[in-house]
The first five atom37 places (N, CA, C, CB, O) and aatype in JSON, in Angstrom:
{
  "aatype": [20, 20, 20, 20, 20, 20, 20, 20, 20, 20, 20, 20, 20, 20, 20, 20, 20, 20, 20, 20, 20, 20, 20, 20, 20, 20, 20, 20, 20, 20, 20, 20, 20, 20, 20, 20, 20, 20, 20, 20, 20, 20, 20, 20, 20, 20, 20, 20, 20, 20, 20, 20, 20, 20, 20, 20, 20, 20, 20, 20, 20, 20, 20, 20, 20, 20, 20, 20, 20, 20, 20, 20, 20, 20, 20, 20, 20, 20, 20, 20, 20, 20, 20, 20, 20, 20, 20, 20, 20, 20, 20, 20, 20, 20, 20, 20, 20, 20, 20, 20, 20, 20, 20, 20, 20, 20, 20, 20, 20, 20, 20, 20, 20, 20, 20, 20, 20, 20, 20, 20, 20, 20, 20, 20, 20, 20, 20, 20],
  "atom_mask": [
    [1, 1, 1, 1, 1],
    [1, 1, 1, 1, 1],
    [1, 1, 1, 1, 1],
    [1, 1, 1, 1, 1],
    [1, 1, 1, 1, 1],
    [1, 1, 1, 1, 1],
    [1, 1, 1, 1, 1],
    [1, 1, 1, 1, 1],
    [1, 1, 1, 1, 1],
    [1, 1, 1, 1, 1],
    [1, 1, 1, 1, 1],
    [1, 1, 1, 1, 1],
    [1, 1, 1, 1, 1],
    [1, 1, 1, 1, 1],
    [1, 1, 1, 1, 1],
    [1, 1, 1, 1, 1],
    [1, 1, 1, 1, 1],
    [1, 1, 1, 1, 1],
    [1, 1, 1, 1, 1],
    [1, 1, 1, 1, 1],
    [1, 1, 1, 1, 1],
    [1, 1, 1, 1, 1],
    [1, 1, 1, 1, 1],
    [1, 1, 1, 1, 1],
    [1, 1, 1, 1, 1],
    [1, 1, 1, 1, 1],
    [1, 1, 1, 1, 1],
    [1, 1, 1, 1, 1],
    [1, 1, 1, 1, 1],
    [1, 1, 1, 1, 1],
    [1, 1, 1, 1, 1],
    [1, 1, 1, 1, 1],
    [1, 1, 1, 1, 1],
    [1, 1, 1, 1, 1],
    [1, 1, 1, 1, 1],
    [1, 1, 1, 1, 1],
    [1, 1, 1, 1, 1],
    [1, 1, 1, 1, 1],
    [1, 1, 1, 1, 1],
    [1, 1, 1, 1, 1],
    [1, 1, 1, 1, 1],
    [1, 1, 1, 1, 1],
    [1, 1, 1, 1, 1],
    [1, 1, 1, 1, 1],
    [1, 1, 1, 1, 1],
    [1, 1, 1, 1, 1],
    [1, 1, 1, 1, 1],
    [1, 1, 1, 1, 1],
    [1, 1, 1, 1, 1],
    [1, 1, 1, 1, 1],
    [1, 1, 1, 1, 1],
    [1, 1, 1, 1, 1],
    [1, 1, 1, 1, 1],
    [1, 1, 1, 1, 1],
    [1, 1, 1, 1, 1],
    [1, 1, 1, 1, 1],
    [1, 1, 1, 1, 1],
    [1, 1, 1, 1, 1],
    [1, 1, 1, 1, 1],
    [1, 1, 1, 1, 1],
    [1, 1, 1, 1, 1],
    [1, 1, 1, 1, 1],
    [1, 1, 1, 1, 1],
    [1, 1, 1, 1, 1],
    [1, 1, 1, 1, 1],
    [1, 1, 1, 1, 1],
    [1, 1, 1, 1, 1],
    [1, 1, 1, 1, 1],
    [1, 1, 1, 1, 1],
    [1, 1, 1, 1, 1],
    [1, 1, 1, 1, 1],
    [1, 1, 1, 1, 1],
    [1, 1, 1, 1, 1],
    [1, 1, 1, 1, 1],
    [1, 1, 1, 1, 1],
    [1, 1, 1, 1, 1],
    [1, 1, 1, 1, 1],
    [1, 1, 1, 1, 1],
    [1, 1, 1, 1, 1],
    [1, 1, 1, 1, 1],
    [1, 1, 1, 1, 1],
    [1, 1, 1, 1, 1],
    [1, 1, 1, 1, 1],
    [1, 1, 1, 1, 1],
    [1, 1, 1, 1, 1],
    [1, 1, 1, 1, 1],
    [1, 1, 1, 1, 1],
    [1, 1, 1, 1, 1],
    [1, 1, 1, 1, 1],
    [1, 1, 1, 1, 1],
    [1, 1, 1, 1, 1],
    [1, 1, 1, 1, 1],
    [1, 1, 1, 1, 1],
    [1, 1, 1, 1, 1],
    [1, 1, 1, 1, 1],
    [1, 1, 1, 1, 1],
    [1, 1, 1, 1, 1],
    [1, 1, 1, 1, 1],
    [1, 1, 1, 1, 1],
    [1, 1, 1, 1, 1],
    [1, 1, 1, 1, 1],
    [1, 1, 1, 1, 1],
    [1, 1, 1, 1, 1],
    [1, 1, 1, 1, 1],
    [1, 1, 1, 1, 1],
    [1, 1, 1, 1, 1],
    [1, 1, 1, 1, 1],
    [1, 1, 1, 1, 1],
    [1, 1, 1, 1, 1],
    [1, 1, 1, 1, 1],
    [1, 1, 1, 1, 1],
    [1, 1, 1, 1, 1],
    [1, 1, 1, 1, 1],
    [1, 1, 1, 1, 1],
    [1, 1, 1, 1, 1],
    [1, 1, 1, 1, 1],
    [1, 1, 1, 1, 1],
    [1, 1, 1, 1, 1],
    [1, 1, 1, 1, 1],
    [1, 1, 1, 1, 1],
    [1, 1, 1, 1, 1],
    [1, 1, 1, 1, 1],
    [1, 1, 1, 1, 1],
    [1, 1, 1, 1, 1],
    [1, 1, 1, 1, 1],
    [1, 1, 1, 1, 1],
    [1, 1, 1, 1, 1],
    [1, 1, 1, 1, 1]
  ],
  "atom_positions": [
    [[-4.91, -15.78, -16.69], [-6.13, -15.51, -15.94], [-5.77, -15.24, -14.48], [-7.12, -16.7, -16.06], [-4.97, -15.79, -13.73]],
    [[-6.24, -14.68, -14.4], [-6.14, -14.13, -12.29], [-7.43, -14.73, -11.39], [-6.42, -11.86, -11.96], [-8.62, -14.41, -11.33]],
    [[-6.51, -15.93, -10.59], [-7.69, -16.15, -9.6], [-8.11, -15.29, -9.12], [-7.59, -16.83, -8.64], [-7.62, -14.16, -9.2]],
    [[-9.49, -15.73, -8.28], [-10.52, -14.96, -7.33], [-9.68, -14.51, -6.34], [-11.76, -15.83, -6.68], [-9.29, -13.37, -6.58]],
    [[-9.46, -14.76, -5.8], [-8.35, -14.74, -4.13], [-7.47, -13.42, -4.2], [-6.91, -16.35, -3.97], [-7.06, -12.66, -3.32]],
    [[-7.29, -13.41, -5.96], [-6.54, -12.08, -6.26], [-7.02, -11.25, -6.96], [-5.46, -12.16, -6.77], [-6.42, -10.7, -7.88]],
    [[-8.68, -10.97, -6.47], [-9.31, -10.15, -7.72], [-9.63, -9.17, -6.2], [-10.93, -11.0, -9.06], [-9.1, -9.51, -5.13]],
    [[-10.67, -7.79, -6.32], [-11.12, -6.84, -5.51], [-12.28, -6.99, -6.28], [-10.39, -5.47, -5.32], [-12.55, -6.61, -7.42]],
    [[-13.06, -7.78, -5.22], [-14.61, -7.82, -5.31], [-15.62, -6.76, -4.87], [-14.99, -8.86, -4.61], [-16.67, -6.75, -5.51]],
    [[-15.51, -6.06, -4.09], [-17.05, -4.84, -3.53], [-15.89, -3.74, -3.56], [-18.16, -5.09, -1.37], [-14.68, -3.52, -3.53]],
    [[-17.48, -3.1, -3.67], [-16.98, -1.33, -3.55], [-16.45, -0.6, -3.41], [-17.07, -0.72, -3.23], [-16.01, 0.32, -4.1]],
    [[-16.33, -1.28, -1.26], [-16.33, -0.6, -0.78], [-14.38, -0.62, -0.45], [-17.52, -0.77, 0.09], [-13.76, 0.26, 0.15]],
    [[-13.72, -2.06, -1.14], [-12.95, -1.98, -1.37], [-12.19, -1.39, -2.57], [-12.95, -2.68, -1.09], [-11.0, -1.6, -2.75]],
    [[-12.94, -0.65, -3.36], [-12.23, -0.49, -4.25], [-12.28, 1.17, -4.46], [-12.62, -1.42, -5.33], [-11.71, 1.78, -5.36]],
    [[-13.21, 1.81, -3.28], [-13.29, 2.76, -2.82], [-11.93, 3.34, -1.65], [-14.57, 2.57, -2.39], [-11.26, 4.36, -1.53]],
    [[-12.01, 2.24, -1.05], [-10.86, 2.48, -0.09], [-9.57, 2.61, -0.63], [-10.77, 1.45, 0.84], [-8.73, 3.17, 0.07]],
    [[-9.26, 2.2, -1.69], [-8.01, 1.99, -2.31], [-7.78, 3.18, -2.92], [-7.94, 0.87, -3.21], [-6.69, 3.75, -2.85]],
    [[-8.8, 3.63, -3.59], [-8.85, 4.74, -4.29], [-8.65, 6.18, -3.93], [-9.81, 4.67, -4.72], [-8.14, 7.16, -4.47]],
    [[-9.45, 5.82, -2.4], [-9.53, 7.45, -2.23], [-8.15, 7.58, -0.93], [-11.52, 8.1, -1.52], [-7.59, 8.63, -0.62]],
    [[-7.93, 6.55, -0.51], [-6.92, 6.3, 0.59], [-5.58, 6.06, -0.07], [-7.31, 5.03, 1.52], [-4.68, 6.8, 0.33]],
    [[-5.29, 5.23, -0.96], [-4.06, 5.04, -1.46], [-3.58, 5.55, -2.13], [-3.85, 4.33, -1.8], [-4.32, 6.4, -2.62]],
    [[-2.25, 5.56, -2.66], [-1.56, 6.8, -3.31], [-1.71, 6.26, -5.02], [0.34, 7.06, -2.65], [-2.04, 5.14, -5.39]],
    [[-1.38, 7.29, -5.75], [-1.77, 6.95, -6.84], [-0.4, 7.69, -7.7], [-3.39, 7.41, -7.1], [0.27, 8.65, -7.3]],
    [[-0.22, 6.82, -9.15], [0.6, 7.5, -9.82], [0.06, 7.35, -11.56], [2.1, 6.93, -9.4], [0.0, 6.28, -12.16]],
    [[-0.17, 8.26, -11.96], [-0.92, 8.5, -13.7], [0.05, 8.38, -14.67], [-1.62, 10.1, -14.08], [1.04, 9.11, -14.75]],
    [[-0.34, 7.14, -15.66], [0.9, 7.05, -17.21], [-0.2, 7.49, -17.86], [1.76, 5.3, -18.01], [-1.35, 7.74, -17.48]],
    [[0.59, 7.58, -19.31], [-0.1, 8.26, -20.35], [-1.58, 7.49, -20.19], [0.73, 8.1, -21.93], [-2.57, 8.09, -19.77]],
    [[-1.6, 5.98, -20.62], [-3.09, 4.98, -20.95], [-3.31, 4.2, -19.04], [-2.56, 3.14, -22.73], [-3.42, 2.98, -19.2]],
    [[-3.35, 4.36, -18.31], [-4.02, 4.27, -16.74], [-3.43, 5.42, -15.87], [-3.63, 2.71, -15.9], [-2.65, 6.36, -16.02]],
    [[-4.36, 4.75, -14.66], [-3.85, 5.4, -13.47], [-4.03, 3.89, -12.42], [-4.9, 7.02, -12.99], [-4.92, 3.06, -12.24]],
    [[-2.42, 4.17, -11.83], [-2.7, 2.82, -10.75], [-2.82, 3.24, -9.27], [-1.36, 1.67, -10.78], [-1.86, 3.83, -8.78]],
    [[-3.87, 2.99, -8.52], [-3.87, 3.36, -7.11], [-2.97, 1.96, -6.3], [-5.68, 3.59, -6.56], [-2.86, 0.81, -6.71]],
    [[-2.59, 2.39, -5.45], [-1.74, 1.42, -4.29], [-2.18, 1.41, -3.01], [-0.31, 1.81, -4.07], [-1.97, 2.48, -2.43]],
    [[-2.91, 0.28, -2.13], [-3.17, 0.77, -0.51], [-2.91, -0.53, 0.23], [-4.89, 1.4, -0.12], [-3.64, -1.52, 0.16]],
    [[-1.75, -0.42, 0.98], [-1.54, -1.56, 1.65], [-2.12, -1.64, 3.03], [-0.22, -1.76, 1.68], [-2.73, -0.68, 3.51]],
    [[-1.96, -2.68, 3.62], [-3.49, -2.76, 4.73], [-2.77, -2.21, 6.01], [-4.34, -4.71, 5.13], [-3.33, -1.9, 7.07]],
    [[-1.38, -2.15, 5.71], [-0.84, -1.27, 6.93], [-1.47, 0.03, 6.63], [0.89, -1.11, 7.04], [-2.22, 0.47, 7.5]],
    [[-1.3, 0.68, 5.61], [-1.88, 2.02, 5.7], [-3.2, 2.38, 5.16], [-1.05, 2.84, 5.14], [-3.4, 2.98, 4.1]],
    [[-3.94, 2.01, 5.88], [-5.62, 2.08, 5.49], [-5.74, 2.97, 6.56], [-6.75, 0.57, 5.55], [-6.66, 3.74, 6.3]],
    [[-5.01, 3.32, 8.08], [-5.09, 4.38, 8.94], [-6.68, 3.39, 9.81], [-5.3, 6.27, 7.94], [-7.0, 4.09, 10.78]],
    [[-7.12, 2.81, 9.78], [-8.56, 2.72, 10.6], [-8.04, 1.98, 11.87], [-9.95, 1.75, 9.74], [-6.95, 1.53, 12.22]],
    [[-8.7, 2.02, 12.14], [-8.29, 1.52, 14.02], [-9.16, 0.12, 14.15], [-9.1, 2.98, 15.59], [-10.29, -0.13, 13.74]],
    [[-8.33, -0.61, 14.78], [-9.17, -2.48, 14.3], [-9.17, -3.02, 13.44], [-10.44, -2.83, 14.24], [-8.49, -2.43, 12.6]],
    [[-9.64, -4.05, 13.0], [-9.5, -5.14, 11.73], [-9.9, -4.3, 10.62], [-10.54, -6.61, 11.8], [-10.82, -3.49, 10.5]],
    [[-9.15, -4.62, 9.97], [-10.24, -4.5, 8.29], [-11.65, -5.19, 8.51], [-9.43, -5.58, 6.7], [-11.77, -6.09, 9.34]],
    [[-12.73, -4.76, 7.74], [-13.76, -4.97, 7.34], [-14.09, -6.22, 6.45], [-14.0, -3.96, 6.88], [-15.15, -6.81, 6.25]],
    [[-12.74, -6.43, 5.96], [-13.2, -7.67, 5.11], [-11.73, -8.44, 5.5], [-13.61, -7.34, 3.15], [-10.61, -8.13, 5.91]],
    [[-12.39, -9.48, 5.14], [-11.07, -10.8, 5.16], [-10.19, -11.31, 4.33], [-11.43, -11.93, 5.33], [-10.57, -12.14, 3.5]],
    [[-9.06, -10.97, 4.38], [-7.89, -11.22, 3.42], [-7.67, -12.64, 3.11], [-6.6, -10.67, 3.98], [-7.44, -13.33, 4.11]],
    [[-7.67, -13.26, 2.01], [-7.16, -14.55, 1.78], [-6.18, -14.82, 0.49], [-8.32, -15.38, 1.69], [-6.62, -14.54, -0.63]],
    [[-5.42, -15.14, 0.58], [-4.15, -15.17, -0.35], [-3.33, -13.95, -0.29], [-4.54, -15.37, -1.83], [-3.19, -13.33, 0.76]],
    [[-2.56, -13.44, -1.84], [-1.79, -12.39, -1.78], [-2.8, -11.17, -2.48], [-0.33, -12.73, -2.52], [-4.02, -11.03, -2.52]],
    [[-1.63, -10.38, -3.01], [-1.97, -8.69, -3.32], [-3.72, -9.48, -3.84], [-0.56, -7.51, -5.1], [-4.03, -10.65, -4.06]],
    [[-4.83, -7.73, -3.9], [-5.69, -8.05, -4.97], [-5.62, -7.29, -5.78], [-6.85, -8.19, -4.79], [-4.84, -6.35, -5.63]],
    [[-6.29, -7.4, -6.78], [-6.06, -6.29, -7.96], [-8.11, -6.29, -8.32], [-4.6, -7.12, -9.75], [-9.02, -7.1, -8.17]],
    [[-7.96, -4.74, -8.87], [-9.4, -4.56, -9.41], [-9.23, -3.16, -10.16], [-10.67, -4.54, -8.11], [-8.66, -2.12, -9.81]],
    [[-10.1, -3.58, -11.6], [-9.91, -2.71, -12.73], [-11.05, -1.69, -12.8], [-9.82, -3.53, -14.03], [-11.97, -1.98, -12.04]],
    [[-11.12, -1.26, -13.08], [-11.97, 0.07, -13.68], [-11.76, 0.4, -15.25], [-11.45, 1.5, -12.84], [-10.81, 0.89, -15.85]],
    [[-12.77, 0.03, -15.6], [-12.53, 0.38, -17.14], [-14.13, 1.36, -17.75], [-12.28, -1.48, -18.16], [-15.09, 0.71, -18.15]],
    [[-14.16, 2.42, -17.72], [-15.17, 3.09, -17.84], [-15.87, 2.93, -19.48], [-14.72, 4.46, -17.38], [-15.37, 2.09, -20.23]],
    [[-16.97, 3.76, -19.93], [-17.27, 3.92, -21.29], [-16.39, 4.97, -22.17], [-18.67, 4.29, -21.32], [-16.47, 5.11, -23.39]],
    [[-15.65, 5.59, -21.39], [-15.02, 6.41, -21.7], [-13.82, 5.55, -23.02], [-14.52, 7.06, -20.27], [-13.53, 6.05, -24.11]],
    [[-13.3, 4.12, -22.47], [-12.34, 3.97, -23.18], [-13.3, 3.23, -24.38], [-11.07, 3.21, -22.42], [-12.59, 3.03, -25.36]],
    [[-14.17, 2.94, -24.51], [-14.79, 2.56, -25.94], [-15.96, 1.78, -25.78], [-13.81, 1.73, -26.85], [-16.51, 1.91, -24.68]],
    [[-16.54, 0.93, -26.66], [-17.72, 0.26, -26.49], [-17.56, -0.88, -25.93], [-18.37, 0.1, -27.53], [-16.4, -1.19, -25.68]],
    [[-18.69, -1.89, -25.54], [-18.52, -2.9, -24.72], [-17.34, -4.12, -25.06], [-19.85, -3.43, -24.65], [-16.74, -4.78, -24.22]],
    [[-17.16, -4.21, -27.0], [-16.43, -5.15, -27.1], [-14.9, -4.54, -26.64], [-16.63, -5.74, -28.51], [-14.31, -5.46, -26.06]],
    [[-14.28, -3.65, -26.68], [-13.32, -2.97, -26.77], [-12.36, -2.98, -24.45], [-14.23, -1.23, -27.7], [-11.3, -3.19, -23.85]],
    [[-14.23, -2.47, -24.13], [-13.71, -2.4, -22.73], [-13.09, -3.73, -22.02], [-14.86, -1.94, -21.88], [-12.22, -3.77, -21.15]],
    [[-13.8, -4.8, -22.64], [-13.59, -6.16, -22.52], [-12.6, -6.81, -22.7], [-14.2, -6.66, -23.06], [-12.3, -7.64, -21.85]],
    [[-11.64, -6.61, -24.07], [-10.4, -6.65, -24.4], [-9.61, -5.97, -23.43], [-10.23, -6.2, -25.63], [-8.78, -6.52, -22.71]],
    [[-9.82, -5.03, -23.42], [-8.63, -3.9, -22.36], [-8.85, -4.56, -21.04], [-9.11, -1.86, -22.15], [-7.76, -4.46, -20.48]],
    [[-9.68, -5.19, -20.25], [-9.97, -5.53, -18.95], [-9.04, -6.92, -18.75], [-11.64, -5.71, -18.74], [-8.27, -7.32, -17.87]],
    [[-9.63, -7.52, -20.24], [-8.78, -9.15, -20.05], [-7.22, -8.9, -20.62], [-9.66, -10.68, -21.24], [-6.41, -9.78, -20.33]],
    [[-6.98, -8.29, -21.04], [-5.26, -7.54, -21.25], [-4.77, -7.37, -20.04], [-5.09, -5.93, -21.99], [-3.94, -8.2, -19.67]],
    [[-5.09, -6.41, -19.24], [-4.64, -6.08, -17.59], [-5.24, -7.07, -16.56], [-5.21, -4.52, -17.06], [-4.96, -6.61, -15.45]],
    [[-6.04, -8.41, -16.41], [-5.88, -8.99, -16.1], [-4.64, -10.13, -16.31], [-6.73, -8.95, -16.12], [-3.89, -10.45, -15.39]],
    [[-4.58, -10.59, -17.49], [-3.4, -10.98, -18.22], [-2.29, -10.68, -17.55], [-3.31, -10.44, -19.47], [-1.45, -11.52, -17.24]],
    [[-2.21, -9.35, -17.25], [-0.86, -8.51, -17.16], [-0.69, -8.75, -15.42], [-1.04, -6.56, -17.78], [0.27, -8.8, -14.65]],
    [[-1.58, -8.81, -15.34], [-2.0, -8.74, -13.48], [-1.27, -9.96, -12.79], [-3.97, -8.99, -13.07], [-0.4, -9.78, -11.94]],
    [[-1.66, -11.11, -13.17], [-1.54, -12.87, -12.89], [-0.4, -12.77, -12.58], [-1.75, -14.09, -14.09], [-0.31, -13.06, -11.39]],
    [[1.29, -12.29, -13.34], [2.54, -12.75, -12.69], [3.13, -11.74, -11.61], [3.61, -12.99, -13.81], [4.16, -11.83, -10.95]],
    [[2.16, -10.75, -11.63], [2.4, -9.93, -10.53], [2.23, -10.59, -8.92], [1.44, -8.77, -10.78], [2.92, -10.41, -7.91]],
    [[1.39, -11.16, -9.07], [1.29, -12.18, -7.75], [2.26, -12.03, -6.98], [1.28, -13.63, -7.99], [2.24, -11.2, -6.07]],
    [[3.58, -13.06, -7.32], [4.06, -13.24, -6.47], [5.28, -12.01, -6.08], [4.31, -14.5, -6.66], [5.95, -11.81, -5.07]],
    [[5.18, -11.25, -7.54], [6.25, -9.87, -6.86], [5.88, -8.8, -5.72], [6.56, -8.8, -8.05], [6.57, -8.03, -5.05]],
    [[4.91, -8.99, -5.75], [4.0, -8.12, -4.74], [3.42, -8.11, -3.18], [3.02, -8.12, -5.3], [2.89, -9.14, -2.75]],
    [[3.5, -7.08, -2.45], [3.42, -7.5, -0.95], [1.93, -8.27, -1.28], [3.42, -6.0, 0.41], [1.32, -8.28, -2.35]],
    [[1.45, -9.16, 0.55], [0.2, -9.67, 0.45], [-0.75, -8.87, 0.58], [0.01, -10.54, 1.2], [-1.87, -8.98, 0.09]],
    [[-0.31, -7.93, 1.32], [-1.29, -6.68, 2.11], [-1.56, -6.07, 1.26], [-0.81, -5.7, 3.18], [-2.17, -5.17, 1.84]],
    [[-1.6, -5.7, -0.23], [-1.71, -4.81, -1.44], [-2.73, -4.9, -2.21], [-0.75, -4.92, -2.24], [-3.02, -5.88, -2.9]],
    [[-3.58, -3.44, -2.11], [-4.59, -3.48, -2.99], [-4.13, -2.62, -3.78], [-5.88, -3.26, -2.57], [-3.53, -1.6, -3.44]],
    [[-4.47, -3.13, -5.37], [-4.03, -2.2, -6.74], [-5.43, -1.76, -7.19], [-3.13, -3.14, -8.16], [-6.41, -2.5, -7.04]],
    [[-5.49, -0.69, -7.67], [-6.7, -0.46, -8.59], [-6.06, -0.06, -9.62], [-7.8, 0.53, -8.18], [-5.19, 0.8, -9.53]],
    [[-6.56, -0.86, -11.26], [-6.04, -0.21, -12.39], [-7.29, 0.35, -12.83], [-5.26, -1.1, -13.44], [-8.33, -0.3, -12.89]],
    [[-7.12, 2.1, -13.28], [-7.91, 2.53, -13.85], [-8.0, 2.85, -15.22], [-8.07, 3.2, -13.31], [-7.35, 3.88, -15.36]],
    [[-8.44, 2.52, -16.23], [-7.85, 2.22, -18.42], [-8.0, 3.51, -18.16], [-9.04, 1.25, -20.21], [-8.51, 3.68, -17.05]],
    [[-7.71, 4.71, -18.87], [-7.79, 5.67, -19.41], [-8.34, 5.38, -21.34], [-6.38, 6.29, -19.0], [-8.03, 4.34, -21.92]],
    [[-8.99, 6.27, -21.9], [-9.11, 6.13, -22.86], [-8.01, 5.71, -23.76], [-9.61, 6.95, -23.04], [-8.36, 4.9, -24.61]],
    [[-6.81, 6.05, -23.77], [-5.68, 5.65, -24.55], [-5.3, 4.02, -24.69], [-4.54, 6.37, -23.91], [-4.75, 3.37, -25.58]],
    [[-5.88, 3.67, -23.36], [-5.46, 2.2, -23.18], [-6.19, 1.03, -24.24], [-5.86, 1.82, -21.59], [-5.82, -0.15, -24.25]],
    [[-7.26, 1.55, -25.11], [-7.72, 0.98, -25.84], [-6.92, 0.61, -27.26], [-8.73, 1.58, -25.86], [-7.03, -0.49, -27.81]],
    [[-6.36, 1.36, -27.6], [-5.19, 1.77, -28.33], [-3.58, 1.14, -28.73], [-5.04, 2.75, -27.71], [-2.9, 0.76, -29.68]],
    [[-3.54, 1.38, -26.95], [-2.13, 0.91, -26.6], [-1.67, -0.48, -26.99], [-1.98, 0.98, -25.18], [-2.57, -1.3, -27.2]],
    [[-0.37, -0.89, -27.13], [-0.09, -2.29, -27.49], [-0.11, -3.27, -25.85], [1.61, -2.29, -28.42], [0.38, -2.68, -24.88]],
    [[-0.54, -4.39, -25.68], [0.0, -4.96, -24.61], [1.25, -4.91, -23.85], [-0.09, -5.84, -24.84], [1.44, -5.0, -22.63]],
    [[2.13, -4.75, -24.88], [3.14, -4.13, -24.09], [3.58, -3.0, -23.44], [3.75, -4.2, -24.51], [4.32, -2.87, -22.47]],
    [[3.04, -2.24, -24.1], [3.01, -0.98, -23.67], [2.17, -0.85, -22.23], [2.42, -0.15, -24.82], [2.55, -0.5, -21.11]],
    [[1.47, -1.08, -22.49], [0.47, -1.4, -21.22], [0.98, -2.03, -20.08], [-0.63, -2.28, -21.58], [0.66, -1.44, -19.06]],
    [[1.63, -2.99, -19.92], [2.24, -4.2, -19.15], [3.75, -2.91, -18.53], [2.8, -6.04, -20.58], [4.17, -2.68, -17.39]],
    [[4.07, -2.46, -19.62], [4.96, -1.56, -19.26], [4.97, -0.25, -17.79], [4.96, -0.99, -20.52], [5.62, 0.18, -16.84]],
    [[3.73, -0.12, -18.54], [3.26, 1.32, -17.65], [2.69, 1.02, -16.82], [2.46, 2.38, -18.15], [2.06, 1.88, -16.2]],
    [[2.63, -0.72, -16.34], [1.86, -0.74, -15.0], [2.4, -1.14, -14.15], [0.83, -1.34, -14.9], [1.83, -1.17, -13.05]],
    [[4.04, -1.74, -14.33], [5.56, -2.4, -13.85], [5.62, -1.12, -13.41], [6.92, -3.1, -14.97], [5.69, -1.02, -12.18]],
    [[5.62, -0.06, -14.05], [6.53, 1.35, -14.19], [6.07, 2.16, -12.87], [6.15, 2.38, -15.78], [6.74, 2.87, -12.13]],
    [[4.82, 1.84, -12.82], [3.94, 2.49, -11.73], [3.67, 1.68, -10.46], [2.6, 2.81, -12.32], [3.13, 2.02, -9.4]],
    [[4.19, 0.54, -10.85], [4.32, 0.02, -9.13], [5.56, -0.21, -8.84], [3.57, -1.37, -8.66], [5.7, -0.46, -7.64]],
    [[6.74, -0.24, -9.59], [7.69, 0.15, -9.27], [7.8, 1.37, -8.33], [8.17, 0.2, -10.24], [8.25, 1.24, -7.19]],
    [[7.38, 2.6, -8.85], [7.52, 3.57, -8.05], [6.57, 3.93, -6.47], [7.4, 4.49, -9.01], [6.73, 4.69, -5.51]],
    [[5.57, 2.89, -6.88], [4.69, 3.44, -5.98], [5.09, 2.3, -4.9], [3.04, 3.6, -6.51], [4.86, 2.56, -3.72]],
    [[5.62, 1.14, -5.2], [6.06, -0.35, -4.08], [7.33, -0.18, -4.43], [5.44, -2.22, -4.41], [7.54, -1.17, -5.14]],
    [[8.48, 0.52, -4.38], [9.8, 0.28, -4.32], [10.56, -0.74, -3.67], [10.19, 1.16, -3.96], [11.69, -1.0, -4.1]],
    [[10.01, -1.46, -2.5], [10.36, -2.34, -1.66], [10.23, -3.5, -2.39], [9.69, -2.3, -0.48], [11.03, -4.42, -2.23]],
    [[8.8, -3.63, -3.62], [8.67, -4.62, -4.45], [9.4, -5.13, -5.3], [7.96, -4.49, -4.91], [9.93, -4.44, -6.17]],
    [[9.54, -6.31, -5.23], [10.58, -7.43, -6.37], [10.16, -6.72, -7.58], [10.14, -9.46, -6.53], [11.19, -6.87, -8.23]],
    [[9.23, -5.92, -8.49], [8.32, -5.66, -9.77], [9.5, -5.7, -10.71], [7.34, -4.12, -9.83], [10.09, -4.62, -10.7]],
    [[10.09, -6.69, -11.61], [10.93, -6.43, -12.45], [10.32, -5.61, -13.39], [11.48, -7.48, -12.9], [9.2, -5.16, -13.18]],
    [[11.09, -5.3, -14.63], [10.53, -4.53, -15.71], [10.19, -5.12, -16.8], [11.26, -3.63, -16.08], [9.72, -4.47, -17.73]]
  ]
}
């Protein structure tokens, strides 16, 4: 389970991440990356950081019906939790399911989301 402290609660953060941070697409997601050094705004952030990285999912209707999106959400949360401590503090992730991800095995999944912050946090501990 992933504490609160490490979840992306409003919008308007999960807007910022999205349209500001860089992004890299596997076959079943897409993971955005925006660390609070590079948000580019001039003055504080808007909201108040407490603990490390956050993470926040997007799982549309696209990848299946309600029981299905639910599974896939608590899978990449799952997957999310030991990322904690490999990860800068300043780091917002957005995982977005793609339809495939309904599909996919947990591992597979867990795979392609190491794979993609590997490349996108190179500086990051992210083993494989």
């Amino acid at each position: 389970m992933l504490p609160e402290p490490y979840r992306l609660h409003h919008r308007a953060d999960f807007s910022r991440t999205v349209r500001r941070g860089r992004r890299i697409g596997r076959p079943d997601l897409v993971v955005h990356v925006l660390l609070s050094s590079e948000t580019g705004e001039e003055g504080p952030r808007p909201t108040v950081r407490i603990g490390g990285p956050r993470f926040g999912l997007i799982v549309s209707k696209a990848v299946g019906s309600a029981v299905i999106r639910h599974r896939v959400a608590r899978r990449l949360r799952h997957m999310c939790a030991p990322l904690v401590a490999e990860l800068p503090e300043e780091a917002d992730i957005v995982i977005r399911a793609l339809p495939g991800a309904a599909q996919a095995t947990s591992a597979e999944l867990d795979r392609q989301v190491r794979g993609a912050l590997r490349k996108l946090l190179p500086e990051s501990g992210v083993a494989s």
